[in-house]
C-alpha positions, 0 to 999 in steps of 0.5 A, spaced: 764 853 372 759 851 367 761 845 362 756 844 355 754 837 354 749 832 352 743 828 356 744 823 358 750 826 361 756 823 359 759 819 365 766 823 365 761 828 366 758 827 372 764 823 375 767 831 374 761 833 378 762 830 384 768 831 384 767 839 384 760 840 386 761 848 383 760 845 376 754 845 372 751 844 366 749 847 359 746 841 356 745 842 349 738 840 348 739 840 340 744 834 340 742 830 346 738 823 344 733 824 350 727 829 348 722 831 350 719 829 356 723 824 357 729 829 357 725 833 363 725 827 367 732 825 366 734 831 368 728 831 374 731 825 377 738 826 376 738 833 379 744 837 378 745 844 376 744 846 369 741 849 363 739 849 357 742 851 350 736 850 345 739 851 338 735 853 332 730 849 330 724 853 333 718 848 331 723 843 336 724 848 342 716 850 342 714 843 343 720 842 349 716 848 352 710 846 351 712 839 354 715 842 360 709 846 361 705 840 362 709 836 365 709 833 372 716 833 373 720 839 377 726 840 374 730 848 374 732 850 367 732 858 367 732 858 359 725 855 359 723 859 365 724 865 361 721 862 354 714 861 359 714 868 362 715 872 355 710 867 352 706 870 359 707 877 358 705 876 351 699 873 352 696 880 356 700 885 350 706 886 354 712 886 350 717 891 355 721 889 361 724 883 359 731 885 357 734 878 356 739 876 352 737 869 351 730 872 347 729 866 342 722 868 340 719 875 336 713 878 339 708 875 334 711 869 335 710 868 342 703 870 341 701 865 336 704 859 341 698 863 346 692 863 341 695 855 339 695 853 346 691 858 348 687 854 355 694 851 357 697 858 358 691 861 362 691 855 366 699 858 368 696 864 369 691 863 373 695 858 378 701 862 378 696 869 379 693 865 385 700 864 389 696 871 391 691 867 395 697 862 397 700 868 400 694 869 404 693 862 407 700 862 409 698 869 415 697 867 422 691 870 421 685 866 422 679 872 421 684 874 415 684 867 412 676 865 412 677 871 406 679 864 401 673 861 403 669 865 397 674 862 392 673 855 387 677 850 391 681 845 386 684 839 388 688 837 381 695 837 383 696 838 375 692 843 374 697 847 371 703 843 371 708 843 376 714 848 374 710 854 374 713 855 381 720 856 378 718 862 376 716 867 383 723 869 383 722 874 377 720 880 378 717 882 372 712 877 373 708 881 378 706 885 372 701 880 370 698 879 377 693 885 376 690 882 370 688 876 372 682 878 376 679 875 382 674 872 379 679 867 376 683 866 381 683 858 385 685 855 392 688 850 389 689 845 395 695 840 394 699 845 391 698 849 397 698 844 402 702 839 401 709 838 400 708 836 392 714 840 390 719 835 390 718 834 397 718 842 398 712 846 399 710 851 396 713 856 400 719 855 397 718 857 391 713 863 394 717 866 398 724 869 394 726 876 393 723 875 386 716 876 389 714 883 390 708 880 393 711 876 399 715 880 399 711 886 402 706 882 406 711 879 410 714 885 412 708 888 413 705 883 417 710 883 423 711 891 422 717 891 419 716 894 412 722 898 409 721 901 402 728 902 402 730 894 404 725 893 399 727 896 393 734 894 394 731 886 395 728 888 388 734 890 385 738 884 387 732 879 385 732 882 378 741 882 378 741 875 380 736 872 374 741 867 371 742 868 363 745 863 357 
């Protein structure tokens, strides 16, 4: 059961929430007062389900975007999650795969957002592309493990902002992997080792059917990898990708 509100949220709204835990919210980010950085943490601390619903204004939405993909507060809106990862594909020319309902933006208007914050979206890349050396670091293995030590070491817990690790989930992601070499990739240190994701770790967020790449190493790694289980594991990941 969804219900359409503003933020903040209404009180009649949340005492409805508590007493039916299968609502969740659609916030409508166009008539809400809260914006912008204030309206992520609003919904960080309040911690409910929900999603949000954009409006028309463009110039407003590409500044929400922005702002959550700086921003150090966690919060789970799946509609900006896509928004970034279109803007992703289009920063490495991919225009297919992708087929949401909710694609506010052209393709050339996607790029133009990567040339005007061109260091911010590789800084995304490159920390989502290094989950591949987190995937590592989490096999008990220690000789396989030394491997990490001939990459840069980062200790900025806000090198790429904190929600990119919402996005491991989607499939299509894993397609931008190997356009990222290996070069560029970093051990970033606190988002690896620490538990900085609202007190979760990295795993969490790692380790979803979403991910190709776990996906395969785990199964691999305790000898029980199984294409079909695979393919049926992806197609159900891509099915459960939540639209507006």
């Amino acid at each position: 059961m969804q219900k359409t509100t503003i933020a903040p949220i209404p009180l009649e709204d949340l005492k409805e929430y508590f007493a039916n835990k299968e609502l969740t919210f659609l916030i409508d980010y166009e008539n809400s007062t809260l914006k912008g950085e204030k309206f992520l943490t609003y919904l960080s601390n309040l911690d409910v389900p929900c999603d949000v619903v954009l409006g028309k204004d463009k110039d407003s939405i590409l500044e929400l975007v922005e702002v959550y993909m700086n921003t150090r507060m966690l919060v789970k809106l799946p509609t900006l999650e896509i928004i970034v990862l279109q803007i992703l594909m289009a920063s490495k020319e991919i225009d297919n795969g992708l087929y949401y309902d909710n694609k506010i933006f052209s393709f050339d208007e996607l790029k133009q957002f990567v040339k005007d914050n061109s260091e911010l979206v590789n800084k995304w890349l490159v920390g989502l592309v290094s989950g591949s050396l987190f995937n590592i670091h989490c096999i008990n293995d220690e000789k396989i493990k030394e491997s990490l030590d001939d990459f840069e070491k980062v200790e900025d817990d806000q090198f790429c902002g904190i929600n990119y690790a919402n996005l491991y989930k989607y499939e299509e992601l894993y397609e931008i992997f190997p356009m990222v070499s290996m070069e560029d990739r970093k051990f970033l240190v606190k988002q690896f080792t620490e538990p900085m994701f609202k007190g979760e770790s990295l795993y969490n967020y790692w380790f979803v059917p979403g991910n190709v790449v776990a996906l395969i190493t785990e199964a691999v790694s305790v000898g029980a990898w199984d294409k079909d289980k695979y393919l049926k594991a992806k197609e159900e990941s891509v099915k459960n990708v939540p639209t507006v």
